[in-house]
C-alpha positions in Angstrom: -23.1 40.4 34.4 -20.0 38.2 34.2 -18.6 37.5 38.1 -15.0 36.3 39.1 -16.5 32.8 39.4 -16.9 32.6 35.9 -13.5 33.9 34.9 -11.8 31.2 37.5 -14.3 28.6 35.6 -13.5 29.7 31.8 -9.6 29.4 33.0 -9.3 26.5 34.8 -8.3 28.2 37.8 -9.2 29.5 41.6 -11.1 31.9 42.2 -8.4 33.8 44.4 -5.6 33.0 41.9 -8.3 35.6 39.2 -7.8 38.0 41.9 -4.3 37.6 42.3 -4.0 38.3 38.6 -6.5 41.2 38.5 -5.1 42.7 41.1 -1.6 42.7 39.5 -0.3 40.6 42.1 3.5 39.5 42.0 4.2 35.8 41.9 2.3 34.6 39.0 3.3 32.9 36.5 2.9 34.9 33.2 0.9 32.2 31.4 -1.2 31.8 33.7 -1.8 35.6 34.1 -2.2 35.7 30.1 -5.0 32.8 30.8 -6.8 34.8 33.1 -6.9 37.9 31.4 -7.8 36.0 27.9 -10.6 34.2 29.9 -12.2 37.6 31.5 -12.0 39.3 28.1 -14.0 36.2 26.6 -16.3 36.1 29.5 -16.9 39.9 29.9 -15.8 40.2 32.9 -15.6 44.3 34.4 -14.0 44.3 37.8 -15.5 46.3 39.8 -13.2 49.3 41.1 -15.6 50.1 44.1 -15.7 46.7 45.4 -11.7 46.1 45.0 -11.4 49.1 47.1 -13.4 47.5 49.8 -10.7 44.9 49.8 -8.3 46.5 49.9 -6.1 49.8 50.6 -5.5 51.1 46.7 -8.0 53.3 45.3 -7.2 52.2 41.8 -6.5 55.3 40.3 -3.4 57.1 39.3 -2.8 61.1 39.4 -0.8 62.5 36.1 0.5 65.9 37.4 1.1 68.6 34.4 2.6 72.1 34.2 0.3 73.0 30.8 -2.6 72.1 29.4 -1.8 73.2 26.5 1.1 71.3 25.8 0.8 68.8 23.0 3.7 66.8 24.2 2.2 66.6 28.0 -1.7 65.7 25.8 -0.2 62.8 24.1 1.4 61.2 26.7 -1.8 61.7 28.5 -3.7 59.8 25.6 -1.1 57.3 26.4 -1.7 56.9 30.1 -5.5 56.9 29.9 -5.1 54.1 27.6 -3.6 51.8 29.8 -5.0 52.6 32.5 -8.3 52.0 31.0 -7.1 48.1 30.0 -5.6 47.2 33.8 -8.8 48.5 35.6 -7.5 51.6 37.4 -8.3 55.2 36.7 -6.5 58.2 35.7 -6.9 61.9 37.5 -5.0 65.0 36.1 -3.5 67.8 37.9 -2.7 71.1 36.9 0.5 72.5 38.8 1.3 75.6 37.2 4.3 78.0 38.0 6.1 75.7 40.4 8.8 77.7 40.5 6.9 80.4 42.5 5.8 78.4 44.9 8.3 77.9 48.3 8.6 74.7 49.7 6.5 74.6 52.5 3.6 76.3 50.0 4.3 73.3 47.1 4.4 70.7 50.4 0.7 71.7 50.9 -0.2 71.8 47.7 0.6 68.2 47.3 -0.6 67.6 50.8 -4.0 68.4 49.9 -4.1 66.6 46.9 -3.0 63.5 48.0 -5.6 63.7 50.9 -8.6 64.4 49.0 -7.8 61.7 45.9 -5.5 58.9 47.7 -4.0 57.8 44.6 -1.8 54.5 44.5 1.1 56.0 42.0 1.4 59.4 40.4 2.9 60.0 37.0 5.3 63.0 36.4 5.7 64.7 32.8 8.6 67.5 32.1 9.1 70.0 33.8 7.8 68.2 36.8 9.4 65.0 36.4 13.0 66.5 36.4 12.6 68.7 39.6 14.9 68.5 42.5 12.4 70.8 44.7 9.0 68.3 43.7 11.1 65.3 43.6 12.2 66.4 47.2 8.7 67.5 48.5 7.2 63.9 47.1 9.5 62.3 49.4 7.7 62.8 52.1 4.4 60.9 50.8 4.2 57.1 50.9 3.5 56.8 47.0 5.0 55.2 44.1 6.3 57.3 40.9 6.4 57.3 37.0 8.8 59.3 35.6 8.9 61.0 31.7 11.5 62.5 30.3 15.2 62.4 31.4 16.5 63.6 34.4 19.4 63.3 36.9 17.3 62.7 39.8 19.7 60.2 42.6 17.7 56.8 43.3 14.7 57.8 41.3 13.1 54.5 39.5 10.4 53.6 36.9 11.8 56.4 34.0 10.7 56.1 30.7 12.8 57.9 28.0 14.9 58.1 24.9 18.5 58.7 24.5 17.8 62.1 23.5 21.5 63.1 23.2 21.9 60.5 20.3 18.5 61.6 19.0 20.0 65.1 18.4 23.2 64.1 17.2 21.6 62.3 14.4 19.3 64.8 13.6 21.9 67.3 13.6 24.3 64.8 11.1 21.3 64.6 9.4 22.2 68.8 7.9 25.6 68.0 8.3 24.7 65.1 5.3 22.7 67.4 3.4 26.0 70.0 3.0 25.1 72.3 5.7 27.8 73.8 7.7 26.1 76.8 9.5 23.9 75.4 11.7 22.2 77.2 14.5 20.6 75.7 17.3 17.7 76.7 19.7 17.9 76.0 23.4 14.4 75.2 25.2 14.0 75.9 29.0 17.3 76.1 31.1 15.6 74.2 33.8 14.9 70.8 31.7 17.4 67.9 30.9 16.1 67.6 27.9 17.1 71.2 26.7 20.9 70.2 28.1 20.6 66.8 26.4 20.0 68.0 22.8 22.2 70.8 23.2 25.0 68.1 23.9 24.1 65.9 20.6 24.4 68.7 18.4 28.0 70.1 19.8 28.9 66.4 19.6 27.9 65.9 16.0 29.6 69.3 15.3 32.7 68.3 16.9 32.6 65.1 15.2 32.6 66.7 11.8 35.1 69.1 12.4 32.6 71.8 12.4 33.2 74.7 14.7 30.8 75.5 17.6 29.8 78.9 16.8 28.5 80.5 20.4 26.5 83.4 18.5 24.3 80.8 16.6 22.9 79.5 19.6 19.6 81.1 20.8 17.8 81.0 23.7 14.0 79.5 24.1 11.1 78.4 26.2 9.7 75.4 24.4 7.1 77.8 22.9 5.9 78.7 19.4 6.5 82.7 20.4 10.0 81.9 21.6 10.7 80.3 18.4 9.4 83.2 16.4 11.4 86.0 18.4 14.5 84.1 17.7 13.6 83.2 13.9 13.2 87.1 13.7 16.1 87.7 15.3 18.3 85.4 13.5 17.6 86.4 10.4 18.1 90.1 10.5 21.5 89.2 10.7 23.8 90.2 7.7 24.9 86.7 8.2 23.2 83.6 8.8 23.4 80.3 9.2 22.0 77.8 6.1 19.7 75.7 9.4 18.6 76.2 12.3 18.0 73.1 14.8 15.3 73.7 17.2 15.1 72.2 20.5 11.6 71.5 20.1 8.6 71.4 17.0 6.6 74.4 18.3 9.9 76.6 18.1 10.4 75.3 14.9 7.4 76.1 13.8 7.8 80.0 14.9 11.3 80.2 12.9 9.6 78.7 10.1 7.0 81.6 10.4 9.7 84.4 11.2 11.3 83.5 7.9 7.7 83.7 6.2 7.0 87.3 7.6 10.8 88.1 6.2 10.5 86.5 3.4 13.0 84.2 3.4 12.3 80.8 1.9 12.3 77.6 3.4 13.9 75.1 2.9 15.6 77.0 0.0 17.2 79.6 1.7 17.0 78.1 5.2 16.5 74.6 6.4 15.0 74.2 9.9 14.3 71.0 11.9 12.7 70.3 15.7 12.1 67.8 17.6 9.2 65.2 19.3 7.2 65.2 16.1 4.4 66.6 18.1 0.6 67.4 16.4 2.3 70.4 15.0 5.5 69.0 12.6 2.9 68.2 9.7 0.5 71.4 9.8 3.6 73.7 9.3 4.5 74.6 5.2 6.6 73.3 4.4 5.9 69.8 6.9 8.7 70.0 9.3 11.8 67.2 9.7 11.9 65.9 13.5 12.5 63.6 15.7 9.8 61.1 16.2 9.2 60.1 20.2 6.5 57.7 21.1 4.8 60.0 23.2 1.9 57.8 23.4 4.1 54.8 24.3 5.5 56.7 27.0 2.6 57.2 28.6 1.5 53.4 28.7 4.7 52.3 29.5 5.0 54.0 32.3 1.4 53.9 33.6 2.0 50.0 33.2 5.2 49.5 34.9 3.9 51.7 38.3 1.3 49.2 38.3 3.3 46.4 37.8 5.3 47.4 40.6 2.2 47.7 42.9 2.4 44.0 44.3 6.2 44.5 44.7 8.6 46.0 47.3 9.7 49.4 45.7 13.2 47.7 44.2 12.4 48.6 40.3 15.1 50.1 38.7 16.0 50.9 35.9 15.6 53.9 33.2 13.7 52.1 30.2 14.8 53.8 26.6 12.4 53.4 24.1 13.2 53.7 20.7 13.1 57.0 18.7 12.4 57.8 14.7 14.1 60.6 12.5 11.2 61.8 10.2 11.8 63.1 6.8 9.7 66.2 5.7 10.6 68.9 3.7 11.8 71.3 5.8 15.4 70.4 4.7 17.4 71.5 1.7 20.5 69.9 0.2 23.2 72.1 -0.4 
């Protein structure tokens, strides 16, 4: 097996500098941390997480709390995270915190209590709902570990947040009908108690207002983020004696349950009504007909963020900054010009 010394010999360096750079130290230079890392990859060098714990306080893993595992958003970014945790040594734990809201604070201090006790992570990485609430954000206070966020949120003094700029996301997407003649256009909300719902609710008035296209309060639906919600309000909708020419959901798995509702009633899509979501999650292309979206790198945000909480292990806790990634409007044929 390849040891440290041989790294340190392949690159030319000292054998504390490889450690240094393994250990995602500050205060190297970044070609000689590319060196290092080139030279252990060409020497087949493993470190050891066992004997790095020995030397130190971190225990080299990272905890990725979720509200669902059934979420296809909250599995992708997971795919994500696993992934770069995998190529910078440390390890990834999930943890399944389900109906926060029912738990009070001292119960959901506990909680957390416990698990940071028995797994003594060195960061944790938050997905929506979790990342965006006051109550958690409040509780996780009290512990002396470092955070991830996903997703946006209006959190004061919270750091290391990756993103997109959801608002424009949705205005696009909703200019995107607007382009294609549509003048109806209803919108589905997602849970009350995420910024992202509020977010993409604000694009599409904005796009609307922008147009000269009046906001309609009746054409805007409630939701949970859920293919059921999606299809009570699909069947809902279009009942009506009126409705609108496209619906905007606040999220694919809605879509996809409008796009059903308007199977069961027969009403064709895109012909008769054109529906788009949002995240371009595993469901978008399984629908018929394949469903228009916005594209977020779910997987991105997942490596992003594992790898900026462990670049800031080294570091006093002085990161800042919300980091918007970039986002893709995907064409299917969910749309119909009118």
């Amino acid at each position: 097996m390849a040891r440290m010394v041989d790294v340190a010999e392949k690159a030319g360096v000292s054998i504390k500098t490889v450690s240094r750079v393994l250990n995602n130290e500050p205060h190297v230079r970044e070609d000689l941390r590319e060196r290092v890392r080139k030279a252990a990859e060409e020497v087949g060098y493993v470190p050891s997480t066992s004997a790095r714990q020995l030397r130190g306080r971190r225990s080299y893993s990272i905890h990725m709390i979720s509200h669902s595992h059934r979420s296809s958003y909250v599995n992708a970014v997971q795919f994500g995270a696993v992934q770069a945790c995998q190529e910078k040594g440390y390890q990834l734990m999930i943890s399944l915190v389900e109906n926060i809201a029912d738990l009070d604070w001292g119960q959901l201090h506990a909680k957390f209590a416990k698990l940071m006790e028995a797994s003594r992570p060195d960061g944790l990485l938050l997905v929506p709902p979790l990342s965006n609430d006051d109550r958690l954000a409040e509780v996780l206070s009290e512990f002396d570990v470092r955070i991830a966020r996903v997703g946006p949120h209006d959190l004061s003094g919270s750091i290391r947040t990756v993103m997109i700029d959801e608002r424009a996301a949705a205005r696009d997407l909703t200019n995107y009908l607007i382009d294609h003649g549509h003048k109806s256009i209803a919108f589905q909300r997602g849970k009350e108690d995420q910024n992202a719902t509020q977010e993409r609710f604000k694009g599409y008035r904005e796009a609307l207002e922008t147009a000269g296209l009046p906001f309609r309060p009746e054409l805007v639906l409630p939701g949970s983020f859920e293919f059921a919600s999606g299809l009570k309000a699909g069947d809902e909708l279009l009942r009506r004696k009126e409705r609108p020419s496209a619906v905007f959901a606040a999220n694919d798995d809605m879509a996809a349950g409008i796009i059903m509702a308007a199977h069961r009633l027969g009403v064709s899509v895109p012909d008769e009504l054109s529906v788009v979501g949002f995240d371009d999650s595993e469901i978008a292309d399984k629908t018929w007909p394949a469903l228009t979206t916005v594209r977020q790198p779910l997987l991105e945000y997942g490596a992003v963020a594992i790898s900026r909480l462990i670049e800031s292990m080294g570091e006093d806790d002085v990161s800042g900054a919300i980091e918007c990634l970039d986002y893709r409007l995907i064409e299917r044929e969910s749309v119909a010009r009118i």
